[in-house]
C-alpha positions as CSV (number, residue, x, y, z in Angstrom):
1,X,0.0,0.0,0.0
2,X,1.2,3.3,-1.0
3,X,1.8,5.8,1.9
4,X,0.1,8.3,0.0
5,X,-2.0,8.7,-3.0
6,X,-3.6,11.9,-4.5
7,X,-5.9,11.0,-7.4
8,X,-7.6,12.8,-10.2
9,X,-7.0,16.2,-8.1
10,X,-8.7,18.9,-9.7
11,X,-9.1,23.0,-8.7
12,X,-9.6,26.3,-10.0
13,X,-9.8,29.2,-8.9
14,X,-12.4,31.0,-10.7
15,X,-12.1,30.9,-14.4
16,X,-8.5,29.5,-13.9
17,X,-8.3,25.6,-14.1
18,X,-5.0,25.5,-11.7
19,X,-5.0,21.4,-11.2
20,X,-6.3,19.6,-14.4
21,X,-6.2,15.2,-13.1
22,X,-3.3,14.9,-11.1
23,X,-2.5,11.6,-9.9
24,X,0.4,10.3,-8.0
25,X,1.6,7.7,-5.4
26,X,4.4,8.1,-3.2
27,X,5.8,5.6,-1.2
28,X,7.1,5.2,2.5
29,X,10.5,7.0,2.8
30,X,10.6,8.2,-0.5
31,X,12.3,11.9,-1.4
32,X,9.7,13.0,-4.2
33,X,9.8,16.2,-5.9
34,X,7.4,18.2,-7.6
35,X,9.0,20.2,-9.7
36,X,7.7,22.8,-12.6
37,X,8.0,27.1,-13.1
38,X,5.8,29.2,-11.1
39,X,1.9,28.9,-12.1
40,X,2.2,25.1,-12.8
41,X,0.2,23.7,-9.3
42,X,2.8,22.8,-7.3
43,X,2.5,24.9,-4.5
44,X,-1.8,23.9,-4.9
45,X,-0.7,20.2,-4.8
46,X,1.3,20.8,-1.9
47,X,-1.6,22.3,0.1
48,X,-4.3,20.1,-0.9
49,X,-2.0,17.1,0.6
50,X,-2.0,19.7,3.7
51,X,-5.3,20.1,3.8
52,X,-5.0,23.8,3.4
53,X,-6.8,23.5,0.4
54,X,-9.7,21.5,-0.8
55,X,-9.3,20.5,-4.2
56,X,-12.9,20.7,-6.8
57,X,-13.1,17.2,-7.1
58,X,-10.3,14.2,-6.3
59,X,-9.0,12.1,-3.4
60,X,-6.6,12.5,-0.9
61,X,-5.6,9.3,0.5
62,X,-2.7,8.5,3.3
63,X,-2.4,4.7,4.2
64,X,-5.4,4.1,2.6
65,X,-7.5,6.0,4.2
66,X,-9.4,8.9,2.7
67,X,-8.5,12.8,3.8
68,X,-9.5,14.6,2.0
69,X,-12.4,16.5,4.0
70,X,-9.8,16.3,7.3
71,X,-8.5,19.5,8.2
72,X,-4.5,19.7,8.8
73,X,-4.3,18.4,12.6
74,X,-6.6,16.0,11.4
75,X,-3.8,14.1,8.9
76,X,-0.5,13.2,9.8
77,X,1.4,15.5,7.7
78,X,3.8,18.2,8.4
79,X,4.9,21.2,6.6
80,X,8.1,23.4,6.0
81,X,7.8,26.9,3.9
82,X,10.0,28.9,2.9
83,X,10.1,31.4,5.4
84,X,10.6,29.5,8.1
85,X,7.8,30.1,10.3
86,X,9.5,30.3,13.7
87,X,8.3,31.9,16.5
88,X,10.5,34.9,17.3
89,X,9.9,34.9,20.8
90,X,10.7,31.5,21.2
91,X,14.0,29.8,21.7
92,X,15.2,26.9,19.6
93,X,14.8,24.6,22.5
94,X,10.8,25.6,22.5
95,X,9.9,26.5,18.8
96,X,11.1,22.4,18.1
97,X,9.3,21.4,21.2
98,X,6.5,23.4,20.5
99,X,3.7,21.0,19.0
100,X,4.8,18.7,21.5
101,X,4.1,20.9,24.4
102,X,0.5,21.6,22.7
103,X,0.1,17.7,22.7
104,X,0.7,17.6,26.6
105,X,4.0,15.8,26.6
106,X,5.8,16.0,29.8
107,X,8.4,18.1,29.9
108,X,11.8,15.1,30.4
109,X,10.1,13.8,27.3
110,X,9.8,16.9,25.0
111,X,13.2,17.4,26.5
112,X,15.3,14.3,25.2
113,X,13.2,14.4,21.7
114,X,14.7,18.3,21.4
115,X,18.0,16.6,22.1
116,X,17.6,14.0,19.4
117,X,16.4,16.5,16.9
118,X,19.6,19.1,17.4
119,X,21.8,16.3,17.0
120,X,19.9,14.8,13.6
121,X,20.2,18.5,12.2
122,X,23.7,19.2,13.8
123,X,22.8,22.1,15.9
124,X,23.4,20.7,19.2
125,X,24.5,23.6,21.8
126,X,22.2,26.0,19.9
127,X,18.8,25.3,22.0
128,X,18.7,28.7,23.8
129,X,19.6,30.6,20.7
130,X,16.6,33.0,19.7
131,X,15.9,32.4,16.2
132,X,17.6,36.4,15.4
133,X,21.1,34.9,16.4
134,X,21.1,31.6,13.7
135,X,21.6,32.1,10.0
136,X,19.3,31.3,7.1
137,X,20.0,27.8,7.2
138,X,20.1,27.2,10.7
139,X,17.0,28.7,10.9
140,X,16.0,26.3,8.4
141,X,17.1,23.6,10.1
142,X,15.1,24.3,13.0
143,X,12.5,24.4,11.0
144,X,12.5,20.9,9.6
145,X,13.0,19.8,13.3
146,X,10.2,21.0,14.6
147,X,8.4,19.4,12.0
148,X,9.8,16.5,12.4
149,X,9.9,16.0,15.9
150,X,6.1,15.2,15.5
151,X,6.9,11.7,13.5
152,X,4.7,12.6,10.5
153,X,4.2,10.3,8.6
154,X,5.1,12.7,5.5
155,X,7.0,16.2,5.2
156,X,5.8,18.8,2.9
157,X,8.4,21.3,1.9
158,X,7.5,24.1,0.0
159,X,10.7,25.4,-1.9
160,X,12.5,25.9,1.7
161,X,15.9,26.5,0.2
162,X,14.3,29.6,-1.9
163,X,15.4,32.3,0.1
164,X,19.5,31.0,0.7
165,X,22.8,31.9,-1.4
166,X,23.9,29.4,-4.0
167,X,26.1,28.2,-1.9
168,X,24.4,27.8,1.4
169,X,21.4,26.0,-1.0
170,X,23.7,23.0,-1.8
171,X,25.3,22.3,1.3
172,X,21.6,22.3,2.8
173,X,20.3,19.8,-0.3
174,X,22.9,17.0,1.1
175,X,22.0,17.6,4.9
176,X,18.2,17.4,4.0
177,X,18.7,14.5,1.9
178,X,21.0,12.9,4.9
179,X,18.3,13.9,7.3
180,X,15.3,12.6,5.1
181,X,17.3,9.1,5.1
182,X,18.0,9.1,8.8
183,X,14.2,9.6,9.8
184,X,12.6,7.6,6.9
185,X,9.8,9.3,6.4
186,X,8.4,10.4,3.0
187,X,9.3,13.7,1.7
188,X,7.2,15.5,-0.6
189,X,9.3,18.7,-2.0
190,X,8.4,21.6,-4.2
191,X,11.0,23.6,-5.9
192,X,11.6,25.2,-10.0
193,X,15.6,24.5,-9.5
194,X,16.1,21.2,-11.6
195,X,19.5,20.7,-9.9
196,X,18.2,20.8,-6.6
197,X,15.0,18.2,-7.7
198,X,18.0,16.1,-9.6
199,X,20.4,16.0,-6.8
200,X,18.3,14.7,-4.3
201,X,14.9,13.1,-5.7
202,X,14.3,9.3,-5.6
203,X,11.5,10.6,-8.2
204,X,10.6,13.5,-9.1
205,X,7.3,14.7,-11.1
206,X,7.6,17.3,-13.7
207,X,4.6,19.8,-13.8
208,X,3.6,21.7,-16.6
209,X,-0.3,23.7,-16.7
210,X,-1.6,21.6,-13.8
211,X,-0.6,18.8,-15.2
212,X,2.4,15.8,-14.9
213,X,4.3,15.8,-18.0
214,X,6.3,12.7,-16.6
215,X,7.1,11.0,-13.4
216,X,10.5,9.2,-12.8
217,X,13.6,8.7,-11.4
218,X,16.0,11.5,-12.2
219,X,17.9,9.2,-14.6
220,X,15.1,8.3,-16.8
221,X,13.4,12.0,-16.5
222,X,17.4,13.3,-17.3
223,X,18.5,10.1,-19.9
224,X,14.9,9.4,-21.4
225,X,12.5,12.5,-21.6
226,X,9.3,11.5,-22.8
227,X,7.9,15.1,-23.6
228,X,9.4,17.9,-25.7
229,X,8.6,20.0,-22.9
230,X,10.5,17.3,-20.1
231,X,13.5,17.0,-22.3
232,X,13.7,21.2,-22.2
233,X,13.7,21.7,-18.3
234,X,16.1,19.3,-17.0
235,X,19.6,20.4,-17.8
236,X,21.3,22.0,-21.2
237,X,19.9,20.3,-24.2
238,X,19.7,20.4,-28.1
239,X,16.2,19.8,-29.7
240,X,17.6,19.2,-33.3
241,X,14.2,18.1,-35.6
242,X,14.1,16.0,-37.8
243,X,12.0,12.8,-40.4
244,X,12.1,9.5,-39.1
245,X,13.3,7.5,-42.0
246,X,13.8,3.5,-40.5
247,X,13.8,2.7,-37.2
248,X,15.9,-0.8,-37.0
249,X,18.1,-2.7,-34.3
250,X,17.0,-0.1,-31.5
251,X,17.8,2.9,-33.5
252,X,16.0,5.5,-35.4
253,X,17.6,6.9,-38.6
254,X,16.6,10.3,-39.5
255,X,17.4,13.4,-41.7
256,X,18.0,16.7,-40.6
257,X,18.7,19.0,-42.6
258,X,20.6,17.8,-45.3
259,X,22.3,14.9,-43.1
260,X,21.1,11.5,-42.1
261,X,21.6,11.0,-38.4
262,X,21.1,8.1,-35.8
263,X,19.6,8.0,-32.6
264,X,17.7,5.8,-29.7
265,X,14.2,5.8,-29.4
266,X,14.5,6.1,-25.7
267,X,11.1,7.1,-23.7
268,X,9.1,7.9,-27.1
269,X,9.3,5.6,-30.3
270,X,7.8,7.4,-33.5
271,X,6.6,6.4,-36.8
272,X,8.5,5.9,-39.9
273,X,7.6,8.6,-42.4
274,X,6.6,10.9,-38.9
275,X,8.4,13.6,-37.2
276,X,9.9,13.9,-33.6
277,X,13.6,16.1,-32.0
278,X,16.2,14.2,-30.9
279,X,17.6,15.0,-27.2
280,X,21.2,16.2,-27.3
281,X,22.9,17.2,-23.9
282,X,25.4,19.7,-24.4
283,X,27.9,17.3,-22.6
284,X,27.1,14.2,-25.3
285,X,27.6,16.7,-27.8
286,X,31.5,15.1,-30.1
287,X,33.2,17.8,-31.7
288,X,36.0,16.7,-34.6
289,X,37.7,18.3,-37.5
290,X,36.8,16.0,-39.9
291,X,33.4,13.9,-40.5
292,X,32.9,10.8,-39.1
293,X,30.6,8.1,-39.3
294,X,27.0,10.4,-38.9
295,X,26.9,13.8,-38.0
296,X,26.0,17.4,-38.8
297,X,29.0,19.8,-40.6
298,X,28.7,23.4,-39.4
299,X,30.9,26.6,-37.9
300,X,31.9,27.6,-34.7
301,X,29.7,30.6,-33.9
302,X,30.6,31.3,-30.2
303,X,33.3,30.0,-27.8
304,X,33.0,30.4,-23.8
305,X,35.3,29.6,-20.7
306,X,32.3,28.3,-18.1
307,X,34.5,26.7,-14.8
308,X,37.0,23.8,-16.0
309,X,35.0,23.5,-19.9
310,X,34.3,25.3,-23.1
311,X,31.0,25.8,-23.9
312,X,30.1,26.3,-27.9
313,X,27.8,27.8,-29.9
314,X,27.1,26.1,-33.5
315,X,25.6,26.6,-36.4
316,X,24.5,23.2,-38.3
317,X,22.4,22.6,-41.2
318,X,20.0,25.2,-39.9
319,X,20.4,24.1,-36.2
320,X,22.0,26.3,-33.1
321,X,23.6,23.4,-31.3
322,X,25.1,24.1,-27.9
323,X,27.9,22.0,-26.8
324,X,30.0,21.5,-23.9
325,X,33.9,20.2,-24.1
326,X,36.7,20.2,-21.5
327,X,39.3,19.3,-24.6
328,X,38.0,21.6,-27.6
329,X,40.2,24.4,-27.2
330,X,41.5,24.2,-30.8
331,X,38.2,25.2,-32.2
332,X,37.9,29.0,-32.2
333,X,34.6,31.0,-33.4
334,X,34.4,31.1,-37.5
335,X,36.3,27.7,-37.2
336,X,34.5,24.5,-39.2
337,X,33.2,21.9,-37.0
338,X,31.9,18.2,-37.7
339,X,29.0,16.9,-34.7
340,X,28.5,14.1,-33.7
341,X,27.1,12.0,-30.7
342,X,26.9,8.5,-29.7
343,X,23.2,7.2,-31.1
344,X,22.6,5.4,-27.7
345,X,23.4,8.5,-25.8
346,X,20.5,10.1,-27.1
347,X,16.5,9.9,-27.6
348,X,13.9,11.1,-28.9
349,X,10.8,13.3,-27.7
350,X,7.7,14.3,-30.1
351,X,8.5,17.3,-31.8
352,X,5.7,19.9,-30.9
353,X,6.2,23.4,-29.2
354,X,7.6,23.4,-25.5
């Protein structure tokens, strides 16, 4: 049995249709993220789990049982936002023992759970700190222990890393993810930053319109996109269109421009005669002097330095092709240029508008 299961959500909100069917299942101690640009539903989702919200029509169900029509202290389900939500007049020590202290625990109790939850989010020593004195992420921290200290059986986080520095977001993504897998509990995240969703999802959802445009691990939602839109969002890619001319031993042959290229089917197998783009990361991207086997001939338009690689901009048979290289230097901007990519490196998505 699924932990929990949201099915066929729907909401508007007026004349706006915000959730259009969602359905999903998450499972116990699973890190699932829901991820998609502001106006998508995610942070809707998120509250209808909550109960915050009541969604138009739908279920909400956690361990089978149906809560939808439960308000929030009703359903065992915590959740983090962004801006922390700690009481200023409260120490650490009593904004994490808070809920506990509303639930009548005696005090040696609440007490040695404070202690276990300092030490889970490595802020032992900090329990009469007000929450002015702690930094962003500590604050953070104190957050998810308070939330946590209540052994839910899921946490909601609502893009709590939004409001940290670059650097202060990463370092937090591997102590959540540490944390997460220390409590075992199911984590249900929201966030827009694909690298953060990536780095620590055992799934993660892509949203589009109030809708899933795929669910999957981050390998196949990175390594086989099954939407144009899918293979756009998660990291630097090429779209390159194209006829499908044979498909044959687990590869599709098809012209672009003026060249025949190859390329694996991967999440989405079209038709012969038909049309789809084949998905090129940037780092998949070969760059040689001369042609070789398959590939595209075109000129160096653009050469950058990005952080220990070149990063190119091409021009090929009509295509802008982006590539990334950390042993291209020899190809300078006006330069010819032969692309090329391993077929089963690659796959194809339909080819519609993102």
């Amino acid at each position: 049995m699924a932990l929990l299961e949201i099915q066929d959500l729907h909401k508007s909100f007026g004349a706006q249709e915000v959730l259009k069917g969602i359905s999903l299942s998450i499972a116990h101690g699973e890190f699932v993220t829901l991820l998609g640009p502001s106006g998508c539903g995610k942070t809707t989702t998120l509250r209808i789990i909550a109960g915050l919200q009541q969604p138009d029509s739908g279920r909400v169900l956690l361990s089978g049982q149906d809560v939808t029509a439960l308000p929030p202290d009703k359903r065992n389900v915590n959740t983090v936002f962004q801006n922390y939500a700690l009481f200023p007049h409260m120490n650490v020590e009593k904004n994490i023992s808070y809920g506990l202290r509303v639930r009548g625990a005696k005090r040696a109790d609440w007490q040695k759970c404070v202690e276990e939850m300092l030490r889970l989010v490595q802020l032992e020593g900090y329990e009469k700190r007000m929450p002015s004195q702690l930094s962003g992420g500590q604050r953070q921290r104190v957050a998810i222990a308070r939330a946590v200290v209540l052994n839910p059986d899921a946490l909601l986080l609502d893009e709590p890393l939004g409001a940290l520095d670059l650097q202060l977001r990463r370092q937090m993504q591997n102590e959540l993810k540490t944390i997460q897998q220390r409590v075992g509990i199911a984590f249900v995240y929201i966030t827009h930053d694909q690298e953060e969703a990536m780095n620590m999802s055992d799934r993660i959802a892509i949203m589009r319109d109030g809708r899933f445009e795929q669910v999957g691990t981050p390998e196949d939602i990175y390594d086989r996109p099954q939407t144009h839109f899918a293979a756009q969002f998660i990291g630097q890619t090429n779209l390159l269109s194209g006829e499908v001319l044979s498909l044959e031993n687990g590869l599709a042959r098809l012209r672009v421009g003026e060249a025949v290229v190859e390329a694996a089917p991967g999440g989405y197998t079209p038709s012969a005669g038909g049309r789809a783009a084949i998905c090129l990361r940037t780092e998949r991207v070969r760059l040689l002097k001369e042609p070789q086997g398959f590939g595209l001939a075109g000129t160096v338009r653009e050469r950058r330095y990005a952080g220990g690689s070149l990063r190119f901009t091409i021009d090929a048979q009509g295509q802008t092709i982006h590539a990334q290289a950390a042993d291209a230097a020899a190809f300078a901007p006006g330069e010819s240029v032969f692309v090329t990519w391993d077929a089963r490196a690659v796959s194809l998505v339909p080819e519609e508008s993102a």
